[in-house]
Predicted model as a PDB file, atoms N, CA, C, CB and O in Angstrom, pLDDT in the B-factor column:
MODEL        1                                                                  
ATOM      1  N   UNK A   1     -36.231   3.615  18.878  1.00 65.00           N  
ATOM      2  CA  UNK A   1     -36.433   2.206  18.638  1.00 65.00           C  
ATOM      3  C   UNK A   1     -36.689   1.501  19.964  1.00 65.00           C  
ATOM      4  CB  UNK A   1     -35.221   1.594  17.912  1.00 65.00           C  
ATOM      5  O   UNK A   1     -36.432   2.046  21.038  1.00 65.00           O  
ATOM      6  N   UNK A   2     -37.070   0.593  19.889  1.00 80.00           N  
ATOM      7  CA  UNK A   2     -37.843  -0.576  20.980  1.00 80.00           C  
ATOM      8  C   UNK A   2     -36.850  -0.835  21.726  1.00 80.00           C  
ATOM      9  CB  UNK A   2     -38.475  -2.067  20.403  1.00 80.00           C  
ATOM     10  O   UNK A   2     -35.828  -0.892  21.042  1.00 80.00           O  
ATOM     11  N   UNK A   3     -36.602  -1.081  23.169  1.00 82.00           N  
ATOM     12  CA  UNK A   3     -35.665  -2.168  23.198  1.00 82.00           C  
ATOM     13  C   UNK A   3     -35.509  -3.702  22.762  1.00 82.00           C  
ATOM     14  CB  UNK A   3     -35.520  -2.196  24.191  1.00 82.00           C  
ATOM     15  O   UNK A   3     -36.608  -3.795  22.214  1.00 82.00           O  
ATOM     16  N   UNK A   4     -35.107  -4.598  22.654  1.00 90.00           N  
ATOM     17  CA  UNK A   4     -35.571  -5.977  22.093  1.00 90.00           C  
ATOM     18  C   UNK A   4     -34.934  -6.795  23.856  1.00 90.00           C  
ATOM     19  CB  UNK A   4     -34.495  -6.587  20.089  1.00 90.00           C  
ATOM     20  O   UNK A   4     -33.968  -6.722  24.616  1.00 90.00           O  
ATOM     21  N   UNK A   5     -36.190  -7.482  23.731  1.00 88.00           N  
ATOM     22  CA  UNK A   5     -36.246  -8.345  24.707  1.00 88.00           C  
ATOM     23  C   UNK A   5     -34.768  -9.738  24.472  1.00 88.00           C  
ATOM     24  CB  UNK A   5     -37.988  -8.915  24.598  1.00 88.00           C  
ATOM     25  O   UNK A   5     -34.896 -10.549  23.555  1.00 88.00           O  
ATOM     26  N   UNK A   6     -33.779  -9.788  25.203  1.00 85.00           N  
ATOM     27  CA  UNK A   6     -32.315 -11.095  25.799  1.00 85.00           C  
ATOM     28  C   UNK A   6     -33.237 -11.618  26.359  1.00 85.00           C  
ATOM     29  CB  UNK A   6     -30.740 -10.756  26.983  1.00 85.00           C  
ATOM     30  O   UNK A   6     -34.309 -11.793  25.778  1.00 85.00           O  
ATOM     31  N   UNK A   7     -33.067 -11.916  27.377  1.00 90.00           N  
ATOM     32  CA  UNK A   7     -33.339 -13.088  28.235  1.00 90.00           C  
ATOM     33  C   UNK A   7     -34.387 -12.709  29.847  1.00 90.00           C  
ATOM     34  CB  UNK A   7     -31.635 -13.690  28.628  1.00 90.00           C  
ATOM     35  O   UNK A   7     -34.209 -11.595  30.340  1.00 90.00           O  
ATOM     36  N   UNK A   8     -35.244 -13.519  30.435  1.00 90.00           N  
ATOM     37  CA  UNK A   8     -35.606 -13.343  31.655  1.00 90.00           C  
ATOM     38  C   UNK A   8     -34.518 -13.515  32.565  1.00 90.00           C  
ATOM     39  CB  UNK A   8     -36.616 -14.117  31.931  1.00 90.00           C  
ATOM     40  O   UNK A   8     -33.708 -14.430  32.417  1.00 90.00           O  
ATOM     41  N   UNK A   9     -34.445 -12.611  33.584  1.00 92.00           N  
ATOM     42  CA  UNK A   9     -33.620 -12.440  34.460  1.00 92.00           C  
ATOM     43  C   UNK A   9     -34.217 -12.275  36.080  1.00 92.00           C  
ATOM     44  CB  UNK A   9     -32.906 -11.350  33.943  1.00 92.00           C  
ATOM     45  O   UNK A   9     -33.685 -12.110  37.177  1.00 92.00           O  
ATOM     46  N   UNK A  10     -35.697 -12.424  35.556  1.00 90.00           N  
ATOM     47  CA  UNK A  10     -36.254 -12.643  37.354  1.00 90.00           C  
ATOM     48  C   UNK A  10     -37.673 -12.867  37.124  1.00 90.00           C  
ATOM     49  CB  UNK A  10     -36.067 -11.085  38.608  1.00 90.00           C  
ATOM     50  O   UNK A  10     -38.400 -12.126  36.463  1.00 90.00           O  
ATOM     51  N   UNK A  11     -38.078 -14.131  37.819  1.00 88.00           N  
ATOM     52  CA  UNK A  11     -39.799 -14.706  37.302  1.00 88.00           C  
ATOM     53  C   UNK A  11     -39.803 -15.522  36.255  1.00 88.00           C  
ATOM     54  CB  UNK A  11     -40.880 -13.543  36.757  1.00 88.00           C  
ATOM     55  O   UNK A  11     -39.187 -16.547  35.962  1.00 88.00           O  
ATOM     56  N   UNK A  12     -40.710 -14.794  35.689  1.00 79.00           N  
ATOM     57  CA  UNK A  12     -41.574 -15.870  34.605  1.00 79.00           C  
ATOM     58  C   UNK A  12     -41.452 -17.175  34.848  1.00 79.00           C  
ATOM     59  CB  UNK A  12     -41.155 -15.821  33.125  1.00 79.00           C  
ATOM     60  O   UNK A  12     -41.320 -17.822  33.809  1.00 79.00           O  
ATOM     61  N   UNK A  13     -41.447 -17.854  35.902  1.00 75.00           N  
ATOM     62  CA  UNK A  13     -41.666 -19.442  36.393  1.00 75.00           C  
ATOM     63  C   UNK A  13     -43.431 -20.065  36.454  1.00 75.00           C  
ATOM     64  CB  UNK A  13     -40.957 -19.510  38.193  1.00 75.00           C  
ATOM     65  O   UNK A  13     -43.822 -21.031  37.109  1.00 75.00           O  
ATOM     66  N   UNK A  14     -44.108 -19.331  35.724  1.00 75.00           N  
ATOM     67  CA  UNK A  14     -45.365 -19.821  36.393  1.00 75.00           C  
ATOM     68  C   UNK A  14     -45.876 -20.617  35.036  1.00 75.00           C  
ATOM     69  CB  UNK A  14     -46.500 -18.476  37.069  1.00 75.00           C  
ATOM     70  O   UNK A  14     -47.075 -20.886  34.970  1.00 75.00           O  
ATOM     71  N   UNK A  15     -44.889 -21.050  33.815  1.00 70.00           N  
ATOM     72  CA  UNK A  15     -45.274 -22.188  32.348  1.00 70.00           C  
ATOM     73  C   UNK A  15     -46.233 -21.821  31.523  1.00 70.00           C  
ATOM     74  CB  UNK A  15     -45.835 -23.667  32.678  1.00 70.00           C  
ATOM     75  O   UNK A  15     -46.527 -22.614  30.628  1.00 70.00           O  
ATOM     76  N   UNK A  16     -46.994 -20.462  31.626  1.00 69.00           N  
ATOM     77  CA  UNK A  16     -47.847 -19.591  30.870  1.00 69.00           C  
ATOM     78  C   UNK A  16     -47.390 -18.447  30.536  1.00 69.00           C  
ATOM     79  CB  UNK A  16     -48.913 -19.349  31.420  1.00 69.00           C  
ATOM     80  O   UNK A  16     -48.047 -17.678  29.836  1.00 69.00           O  
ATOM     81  N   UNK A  17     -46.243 -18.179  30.971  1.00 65.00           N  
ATOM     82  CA  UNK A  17     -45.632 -16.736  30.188  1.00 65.00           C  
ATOM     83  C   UNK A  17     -46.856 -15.532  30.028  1.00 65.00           C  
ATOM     84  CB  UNK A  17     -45.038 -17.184  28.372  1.00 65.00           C  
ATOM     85  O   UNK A  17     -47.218 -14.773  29.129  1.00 65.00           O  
ATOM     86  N   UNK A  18     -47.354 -15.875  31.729  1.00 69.00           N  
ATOM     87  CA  UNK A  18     -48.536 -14.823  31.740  1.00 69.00           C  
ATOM     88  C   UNK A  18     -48.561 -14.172  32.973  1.00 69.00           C  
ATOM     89  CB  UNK A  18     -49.945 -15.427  31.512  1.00 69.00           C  
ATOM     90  O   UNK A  18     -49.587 -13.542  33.232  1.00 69.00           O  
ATOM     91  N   UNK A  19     -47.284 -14.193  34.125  1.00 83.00           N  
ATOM     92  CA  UNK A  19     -46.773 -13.533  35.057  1.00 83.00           C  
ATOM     93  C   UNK A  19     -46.005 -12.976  35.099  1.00 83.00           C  
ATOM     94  CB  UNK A  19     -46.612 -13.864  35.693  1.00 83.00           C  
ATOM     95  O   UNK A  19     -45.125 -13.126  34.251  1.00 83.00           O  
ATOM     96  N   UNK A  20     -45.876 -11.984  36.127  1.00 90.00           N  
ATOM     97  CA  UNK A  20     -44.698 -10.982  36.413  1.00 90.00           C  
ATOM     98  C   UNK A  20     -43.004 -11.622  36.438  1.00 90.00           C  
ATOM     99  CB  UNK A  20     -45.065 -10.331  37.991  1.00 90.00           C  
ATOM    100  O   UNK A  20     -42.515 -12.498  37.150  1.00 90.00           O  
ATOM    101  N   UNK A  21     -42.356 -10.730  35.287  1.00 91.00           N  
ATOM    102  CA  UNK A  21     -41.464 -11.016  34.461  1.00 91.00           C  
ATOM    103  C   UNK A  21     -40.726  -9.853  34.394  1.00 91.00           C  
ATOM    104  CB  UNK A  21     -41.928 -11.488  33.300  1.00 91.00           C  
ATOM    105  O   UNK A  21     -41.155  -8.775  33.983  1.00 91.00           O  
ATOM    106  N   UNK A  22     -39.331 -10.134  34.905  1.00 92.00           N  
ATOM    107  CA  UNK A  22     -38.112  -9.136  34.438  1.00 92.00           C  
ATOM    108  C   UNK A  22     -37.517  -9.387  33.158  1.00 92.00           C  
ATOM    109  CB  UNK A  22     -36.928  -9.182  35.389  1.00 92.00           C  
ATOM    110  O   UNK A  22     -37.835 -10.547  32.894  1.00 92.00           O  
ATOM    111  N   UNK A  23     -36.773  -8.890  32.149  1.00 91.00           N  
ATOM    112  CA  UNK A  23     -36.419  -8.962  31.413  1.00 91.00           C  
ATOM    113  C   UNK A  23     -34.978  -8.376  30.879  1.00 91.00           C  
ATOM    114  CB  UNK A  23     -37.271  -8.812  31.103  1.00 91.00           C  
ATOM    115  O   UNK A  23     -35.016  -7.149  30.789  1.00 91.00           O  
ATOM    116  N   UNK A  24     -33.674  -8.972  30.491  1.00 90.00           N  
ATOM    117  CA  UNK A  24     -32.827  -8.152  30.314  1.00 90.00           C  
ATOM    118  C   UNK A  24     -33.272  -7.502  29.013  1.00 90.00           C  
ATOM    119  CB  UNK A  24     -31.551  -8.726  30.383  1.00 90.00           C  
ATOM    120  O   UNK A  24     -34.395  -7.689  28.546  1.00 90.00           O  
ATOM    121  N   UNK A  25     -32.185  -6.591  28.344  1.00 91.00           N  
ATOM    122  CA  UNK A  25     -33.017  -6.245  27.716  1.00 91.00           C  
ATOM    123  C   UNK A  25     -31.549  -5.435  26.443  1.00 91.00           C  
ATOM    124  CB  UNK A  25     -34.323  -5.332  28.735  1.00 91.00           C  
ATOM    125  O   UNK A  25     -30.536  -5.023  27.008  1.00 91.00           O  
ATOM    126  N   UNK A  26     -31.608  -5.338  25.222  1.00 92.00           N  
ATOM    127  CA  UNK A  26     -30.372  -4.886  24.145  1.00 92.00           C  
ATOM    128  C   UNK A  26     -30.301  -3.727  24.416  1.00 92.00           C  
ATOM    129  CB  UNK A  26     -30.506  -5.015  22.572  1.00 92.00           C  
ATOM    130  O   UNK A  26     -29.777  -3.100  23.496  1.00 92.00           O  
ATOM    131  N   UNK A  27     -30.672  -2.924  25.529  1.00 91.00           N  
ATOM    132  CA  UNK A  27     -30.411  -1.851  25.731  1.00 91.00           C  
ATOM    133  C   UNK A  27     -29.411  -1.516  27.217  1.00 91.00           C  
ATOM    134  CB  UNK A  27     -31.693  -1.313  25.616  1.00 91.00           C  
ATOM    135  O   UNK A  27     -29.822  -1.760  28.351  1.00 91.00           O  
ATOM    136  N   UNK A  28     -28.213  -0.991  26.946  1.00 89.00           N  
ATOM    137  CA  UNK A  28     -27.495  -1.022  28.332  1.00 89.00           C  
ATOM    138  C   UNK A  28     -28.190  -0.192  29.609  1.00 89.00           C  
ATOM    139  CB  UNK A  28     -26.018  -0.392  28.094  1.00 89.00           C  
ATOM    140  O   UNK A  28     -28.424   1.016  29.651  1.00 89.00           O  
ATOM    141  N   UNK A  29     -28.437  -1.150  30.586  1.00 88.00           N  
ATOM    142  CA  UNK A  29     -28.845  -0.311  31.747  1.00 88.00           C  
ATOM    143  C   UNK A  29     -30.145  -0.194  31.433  1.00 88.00           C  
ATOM    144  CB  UNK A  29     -28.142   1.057  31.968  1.00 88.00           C  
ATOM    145  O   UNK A  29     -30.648   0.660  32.163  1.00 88.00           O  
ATOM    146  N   UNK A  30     -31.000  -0.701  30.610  1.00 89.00           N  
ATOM    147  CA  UNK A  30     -32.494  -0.813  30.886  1.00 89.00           C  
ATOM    148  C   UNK A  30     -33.070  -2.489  31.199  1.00 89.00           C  
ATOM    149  CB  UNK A  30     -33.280  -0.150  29.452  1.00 89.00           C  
ATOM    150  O   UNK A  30     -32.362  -3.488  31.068  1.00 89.00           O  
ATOM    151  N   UNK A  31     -34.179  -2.486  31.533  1.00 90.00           N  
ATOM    152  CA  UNK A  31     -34.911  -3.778  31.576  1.00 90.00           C  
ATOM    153  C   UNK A  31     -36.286  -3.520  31.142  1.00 90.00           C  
ATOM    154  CB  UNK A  31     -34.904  -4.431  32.981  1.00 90.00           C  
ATOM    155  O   UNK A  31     -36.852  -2.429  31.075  1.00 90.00           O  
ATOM    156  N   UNK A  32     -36.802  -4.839  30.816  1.00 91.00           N  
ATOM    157  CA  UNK A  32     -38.376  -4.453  30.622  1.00 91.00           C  
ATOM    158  C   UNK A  32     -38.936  -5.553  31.551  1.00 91.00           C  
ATOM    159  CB  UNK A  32     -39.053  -4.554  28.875  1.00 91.00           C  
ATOM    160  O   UNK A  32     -38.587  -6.728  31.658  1.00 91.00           O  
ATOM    161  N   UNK A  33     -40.290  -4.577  32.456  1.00 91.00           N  
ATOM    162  CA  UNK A  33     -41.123  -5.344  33.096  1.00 91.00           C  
ATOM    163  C   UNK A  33     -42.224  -5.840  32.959  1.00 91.00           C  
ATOM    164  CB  UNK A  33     -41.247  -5.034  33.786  1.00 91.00           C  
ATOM    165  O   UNK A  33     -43.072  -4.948  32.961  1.00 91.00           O  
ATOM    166  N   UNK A  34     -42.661  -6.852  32.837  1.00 91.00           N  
ATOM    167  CA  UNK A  34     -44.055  -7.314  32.714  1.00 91.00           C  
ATOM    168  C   UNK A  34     -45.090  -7.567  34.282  1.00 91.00           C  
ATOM    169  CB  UNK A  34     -43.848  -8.787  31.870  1.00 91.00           C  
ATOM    170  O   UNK A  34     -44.703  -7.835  35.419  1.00 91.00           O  
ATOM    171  N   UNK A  35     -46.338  -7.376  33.809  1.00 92.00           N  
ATOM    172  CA  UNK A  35     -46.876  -7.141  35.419  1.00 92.00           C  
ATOM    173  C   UNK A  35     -48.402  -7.182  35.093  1.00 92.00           C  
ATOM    174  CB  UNK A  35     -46.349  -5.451  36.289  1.00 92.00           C  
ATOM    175  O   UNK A  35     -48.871  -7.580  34.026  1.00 92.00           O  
ATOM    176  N   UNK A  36     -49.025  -6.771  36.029  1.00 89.00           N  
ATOM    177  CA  UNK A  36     -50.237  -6.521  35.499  1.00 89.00           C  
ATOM    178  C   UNK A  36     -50.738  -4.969  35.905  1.00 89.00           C  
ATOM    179  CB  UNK A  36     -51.192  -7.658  36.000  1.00 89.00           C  
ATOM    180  O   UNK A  36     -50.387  -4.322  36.891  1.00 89.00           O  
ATOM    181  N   UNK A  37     -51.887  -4.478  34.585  1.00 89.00           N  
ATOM    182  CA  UNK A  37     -51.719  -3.108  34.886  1.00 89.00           C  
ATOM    183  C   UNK A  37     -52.828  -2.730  35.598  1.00 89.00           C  
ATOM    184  CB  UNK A  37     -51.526  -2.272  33.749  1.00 89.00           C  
ATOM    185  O   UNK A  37     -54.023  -2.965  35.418  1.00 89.00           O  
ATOM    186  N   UNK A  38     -52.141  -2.000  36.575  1.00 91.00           N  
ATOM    187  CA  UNK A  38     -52.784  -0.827  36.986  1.00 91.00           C  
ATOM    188  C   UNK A  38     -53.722   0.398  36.193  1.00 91.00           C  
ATOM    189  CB  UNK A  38     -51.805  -0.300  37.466  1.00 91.00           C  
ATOM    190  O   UNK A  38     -53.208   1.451  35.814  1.00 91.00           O  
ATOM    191  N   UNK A  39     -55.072   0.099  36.023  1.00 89.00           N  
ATOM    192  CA  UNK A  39     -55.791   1.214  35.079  1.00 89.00           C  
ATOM    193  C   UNK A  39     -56.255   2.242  36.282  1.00 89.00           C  
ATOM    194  CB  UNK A  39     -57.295   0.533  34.022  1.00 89.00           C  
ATOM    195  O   UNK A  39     -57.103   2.923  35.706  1.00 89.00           O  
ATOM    196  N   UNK A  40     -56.178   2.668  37.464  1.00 91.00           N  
ATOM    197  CA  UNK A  40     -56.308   3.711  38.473  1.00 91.00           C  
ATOM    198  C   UNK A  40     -55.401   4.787  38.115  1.00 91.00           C  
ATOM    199  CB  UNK A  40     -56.021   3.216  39.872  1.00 91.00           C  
ATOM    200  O   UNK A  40     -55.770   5.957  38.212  1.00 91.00           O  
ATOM    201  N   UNK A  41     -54.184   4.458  37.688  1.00 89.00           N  
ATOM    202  CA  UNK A  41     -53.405   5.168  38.168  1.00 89.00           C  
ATOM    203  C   UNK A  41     -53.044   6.028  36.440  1.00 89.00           C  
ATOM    204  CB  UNK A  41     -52.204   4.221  39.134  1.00 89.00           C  
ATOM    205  O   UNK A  41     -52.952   5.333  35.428  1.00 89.00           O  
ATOM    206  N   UNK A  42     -52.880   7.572  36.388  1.00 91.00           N  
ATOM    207  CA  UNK A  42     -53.214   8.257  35.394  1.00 91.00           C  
ATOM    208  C   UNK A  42     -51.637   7.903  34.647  1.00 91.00           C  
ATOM    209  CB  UNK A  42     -53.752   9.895  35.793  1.00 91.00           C  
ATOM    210  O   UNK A  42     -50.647   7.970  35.375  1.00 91.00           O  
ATOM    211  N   UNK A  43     -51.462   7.514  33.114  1.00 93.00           N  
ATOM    212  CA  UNK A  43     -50.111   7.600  33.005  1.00 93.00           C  
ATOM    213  C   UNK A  43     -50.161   8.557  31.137  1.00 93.00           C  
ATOM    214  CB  UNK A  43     -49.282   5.658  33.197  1.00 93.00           C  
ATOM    215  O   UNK A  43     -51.176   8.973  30.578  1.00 93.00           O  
ATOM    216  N   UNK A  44     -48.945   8.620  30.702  1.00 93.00           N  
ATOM    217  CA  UNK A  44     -49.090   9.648  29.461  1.00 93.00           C  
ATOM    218  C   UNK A  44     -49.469   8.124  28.337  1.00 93.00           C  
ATOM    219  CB  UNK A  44     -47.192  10.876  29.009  1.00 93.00           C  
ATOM    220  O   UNK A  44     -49.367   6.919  28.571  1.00 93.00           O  
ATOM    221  N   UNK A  45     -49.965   8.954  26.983  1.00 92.00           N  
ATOM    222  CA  UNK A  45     -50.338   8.126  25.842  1.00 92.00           C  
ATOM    223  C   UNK A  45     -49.099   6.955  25.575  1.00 92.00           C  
ATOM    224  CB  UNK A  45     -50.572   9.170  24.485  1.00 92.00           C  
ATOM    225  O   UNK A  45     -48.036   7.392  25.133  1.00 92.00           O  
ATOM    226  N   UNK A  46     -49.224   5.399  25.850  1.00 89.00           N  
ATOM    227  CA  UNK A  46     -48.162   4.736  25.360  1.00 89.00           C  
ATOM    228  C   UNK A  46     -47.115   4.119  26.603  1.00 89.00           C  
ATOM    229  CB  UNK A  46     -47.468   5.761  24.386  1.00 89.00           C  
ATOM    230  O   UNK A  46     -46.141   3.444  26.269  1.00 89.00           O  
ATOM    231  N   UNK A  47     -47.426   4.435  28.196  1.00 91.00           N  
ATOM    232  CA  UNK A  47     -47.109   4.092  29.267  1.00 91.00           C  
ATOM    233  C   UNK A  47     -48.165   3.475  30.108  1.00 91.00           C  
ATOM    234  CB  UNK A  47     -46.576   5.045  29.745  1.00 91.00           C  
ATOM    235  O   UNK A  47     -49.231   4.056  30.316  1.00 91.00           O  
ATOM    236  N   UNK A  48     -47.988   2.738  30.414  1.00 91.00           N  
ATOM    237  CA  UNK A  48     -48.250   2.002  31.666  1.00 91.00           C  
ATOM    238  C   UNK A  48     -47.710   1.792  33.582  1.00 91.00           C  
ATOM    239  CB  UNK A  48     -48.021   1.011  31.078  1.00 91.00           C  
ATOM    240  O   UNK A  48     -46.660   2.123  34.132  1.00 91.00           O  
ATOM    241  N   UNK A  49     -48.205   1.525  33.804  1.00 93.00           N  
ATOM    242  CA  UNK A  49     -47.840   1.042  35.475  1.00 93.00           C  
ATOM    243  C   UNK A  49     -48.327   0.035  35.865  1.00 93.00           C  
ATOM    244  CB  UNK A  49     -48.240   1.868  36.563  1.00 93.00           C  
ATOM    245  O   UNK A  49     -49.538  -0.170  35.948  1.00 93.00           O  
ATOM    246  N   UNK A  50     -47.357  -0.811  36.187  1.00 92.00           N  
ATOM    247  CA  UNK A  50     -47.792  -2.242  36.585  1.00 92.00           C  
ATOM    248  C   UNK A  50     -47.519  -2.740  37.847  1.00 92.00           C  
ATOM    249  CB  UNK A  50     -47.251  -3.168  35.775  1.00 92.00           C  
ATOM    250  O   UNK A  50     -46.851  -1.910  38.464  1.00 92.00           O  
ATOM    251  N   UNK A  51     -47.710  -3.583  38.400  1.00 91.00           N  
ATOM    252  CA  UNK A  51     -47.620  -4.136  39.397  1.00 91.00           C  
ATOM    253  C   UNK A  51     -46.915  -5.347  39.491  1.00 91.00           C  
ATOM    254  CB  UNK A  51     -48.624  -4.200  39.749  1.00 91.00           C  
ATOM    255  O   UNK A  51     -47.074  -6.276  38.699  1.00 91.00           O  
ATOM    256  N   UNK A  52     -46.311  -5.355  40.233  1.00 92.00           N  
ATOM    257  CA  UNK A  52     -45.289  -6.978  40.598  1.00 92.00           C  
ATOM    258  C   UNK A  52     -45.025  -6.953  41.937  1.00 92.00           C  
ATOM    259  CB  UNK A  52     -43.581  -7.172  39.817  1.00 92.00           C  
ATOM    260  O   UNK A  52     -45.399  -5.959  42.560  1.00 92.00           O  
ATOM    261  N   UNK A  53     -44.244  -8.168  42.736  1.00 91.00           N  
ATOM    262  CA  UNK A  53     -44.513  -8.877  43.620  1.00 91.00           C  
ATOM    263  C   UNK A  53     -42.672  -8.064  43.671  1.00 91.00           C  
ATOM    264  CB  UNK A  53     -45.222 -10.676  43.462  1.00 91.00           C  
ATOM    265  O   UNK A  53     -41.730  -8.201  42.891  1.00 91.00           O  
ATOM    266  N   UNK A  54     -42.832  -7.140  45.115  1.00 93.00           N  
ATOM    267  CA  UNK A  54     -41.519  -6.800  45.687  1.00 93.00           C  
ATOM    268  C   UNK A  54     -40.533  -8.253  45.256  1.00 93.00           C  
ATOM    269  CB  UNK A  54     -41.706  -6.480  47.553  1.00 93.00           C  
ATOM    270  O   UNK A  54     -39.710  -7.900  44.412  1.00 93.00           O  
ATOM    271  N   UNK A  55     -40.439  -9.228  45.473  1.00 93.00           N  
ATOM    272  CA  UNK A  55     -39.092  -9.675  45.543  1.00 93.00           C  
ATOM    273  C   UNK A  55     -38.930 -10.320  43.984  1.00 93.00           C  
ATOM    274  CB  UNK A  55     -38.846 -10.810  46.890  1.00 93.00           C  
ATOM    275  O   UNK A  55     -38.013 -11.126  43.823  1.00 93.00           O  
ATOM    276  N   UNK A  56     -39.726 -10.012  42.930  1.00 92.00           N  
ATOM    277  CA  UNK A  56     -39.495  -9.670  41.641  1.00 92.00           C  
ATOM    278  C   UNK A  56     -38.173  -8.786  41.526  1.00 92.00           C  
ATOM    279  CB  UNK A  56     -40.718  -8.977  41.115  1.00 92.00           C  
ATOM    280  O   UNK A  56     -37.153  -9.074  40.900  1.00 92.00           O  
ATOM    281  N   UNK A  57     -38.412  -7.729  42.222  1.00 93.00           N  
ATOM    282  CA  UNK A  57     -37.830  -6.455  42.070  1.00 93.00           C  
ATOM    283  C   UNK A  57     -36.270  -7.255  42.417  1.00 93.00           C  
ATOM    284  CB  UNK A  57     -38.531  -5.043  43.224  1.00 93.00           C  
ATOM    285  O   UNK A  57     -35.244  -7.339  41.742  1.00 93.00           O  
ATOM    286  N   UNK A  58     -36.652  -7.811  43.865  1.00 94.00           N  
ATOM    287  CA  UNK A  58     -35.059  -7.887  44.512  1.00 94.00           C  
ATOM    288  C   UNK A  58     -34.424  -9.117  43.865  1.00 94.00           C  
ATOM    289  CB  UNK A  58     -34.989  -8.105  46.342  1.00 94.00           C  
ATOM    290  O   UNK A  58     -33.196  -9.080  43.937  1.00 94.00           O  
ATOM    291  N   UNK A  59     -34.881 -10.112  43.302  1.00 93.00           N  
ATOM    292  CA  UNK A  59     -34.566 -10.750  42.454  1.00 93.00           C  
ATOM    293  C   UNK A  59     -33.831 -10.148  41.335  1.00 93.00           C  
ATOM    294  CB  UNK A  59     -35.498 -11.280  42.194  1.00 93.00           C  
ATOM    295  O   UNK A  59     -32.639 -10.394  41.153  1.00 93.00           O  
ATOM    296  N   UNK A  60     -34.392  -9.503  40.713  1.00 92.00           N  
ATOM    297  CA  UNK A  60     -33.850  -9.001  39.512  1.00 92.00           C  
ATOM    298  C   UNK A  60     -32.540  -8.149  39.873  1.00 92.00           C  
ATOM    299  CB  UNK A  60     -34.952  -8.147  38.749  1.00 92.00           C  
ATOM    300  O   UNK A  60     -31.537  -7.984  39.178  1.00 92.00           O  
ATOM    301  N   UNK A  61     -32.786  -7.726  40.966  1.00 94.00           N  
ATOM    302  CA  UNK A  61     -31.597  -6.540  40.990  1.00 94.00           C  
ATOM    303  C   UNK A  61     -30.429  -7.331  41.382  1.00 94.00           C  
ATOM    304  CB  UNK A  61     -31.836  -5.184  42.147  1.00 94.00           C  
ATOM    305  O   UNK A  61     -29.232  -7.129  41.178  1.00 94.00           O  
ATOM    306  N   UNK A  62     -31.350  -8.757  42.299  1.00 93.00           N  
ATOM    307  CA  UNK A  62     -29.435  -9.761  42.651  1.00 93.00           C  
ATOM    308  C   UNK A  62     -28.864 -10.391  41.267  1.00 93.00           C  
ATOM    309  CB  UNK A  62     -29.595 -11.651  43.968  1.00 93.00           C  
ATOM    310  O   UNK A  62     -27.638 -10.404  41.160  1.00 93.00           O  
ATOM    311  N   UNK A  63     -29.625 -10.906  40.217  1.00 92.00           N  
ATOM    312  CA  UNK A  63     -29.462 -11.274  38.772  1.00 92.00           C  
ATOM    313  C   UNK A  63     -28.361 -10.190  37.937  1.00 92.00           C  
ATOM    314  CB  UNK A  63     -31.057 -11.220  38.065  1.00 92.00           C  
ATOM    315  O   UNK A  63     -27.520 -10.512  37.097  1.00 92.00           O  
ATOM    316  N   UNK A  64     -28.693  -8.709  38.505  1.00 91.00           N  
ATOM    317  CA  UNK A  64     -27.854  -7.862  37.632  1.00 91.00           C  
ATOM    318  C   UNK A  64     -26.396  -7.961  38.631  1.00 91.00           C  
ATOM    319  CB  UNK A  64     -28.608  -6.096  37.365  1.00 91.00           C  
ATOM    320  O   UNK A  64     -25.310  -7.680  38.126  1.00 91.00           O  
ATOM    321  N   UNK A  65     -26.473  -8.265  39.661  1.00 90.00           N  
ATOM    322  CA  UNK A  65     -25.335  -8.030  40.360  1.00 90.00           C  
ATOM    323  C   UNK A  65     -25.321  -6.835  41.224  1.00 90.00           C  
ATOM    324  CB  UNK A  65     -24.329  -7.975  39.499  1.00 90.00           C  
ATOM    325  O   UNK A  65     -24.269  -6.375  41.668  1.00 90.00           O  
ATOM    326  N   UNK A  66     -26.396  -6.367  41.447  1.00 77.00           N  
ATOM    327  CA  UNK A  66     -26.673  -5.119  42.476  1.00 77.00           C  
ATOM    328  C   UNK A  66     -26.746  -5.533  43.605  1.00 77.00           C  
ATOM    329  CB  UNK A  66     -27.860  -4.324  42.329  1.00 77.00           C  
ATOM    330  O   UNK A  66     -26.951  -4.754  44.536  1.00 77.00           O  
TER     331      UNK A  66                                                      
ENDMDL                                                                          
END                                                                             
């Protein structure tokens, strides 16, 4: 099953809900990222790789308490 998207926990400030976006997420110890994708880079049927702005990352990880 999916995880289901709680709450943003780092980003999505840009009022179009069309930027790089952390997400907590009903699953313990996962998140979901939003980004934009990378089509270079080879991934399996149903994955992606995206791209976001490093302090996305460090954002999110001070939000979890890391």
């Amino acid at each position: 099953m999916d995880a289901q998207v709680d709450e943003i926990i780092a980003g999505g400030d840009c009022g179009s809900n069309d930027c790089p976006t952390v997400f907590r997420t009903n699953k313990p110890g996962v998140v979901a990222v939003q980004g934009y994708a990378m089509r270079a880079v080879p991934t399996p049927e149903g994955e992606w790789v995206v791209e976001v702005p490093e302090e996305l990352i460090l954002e999110a990880a001070r939000a979890l308490g890391r």
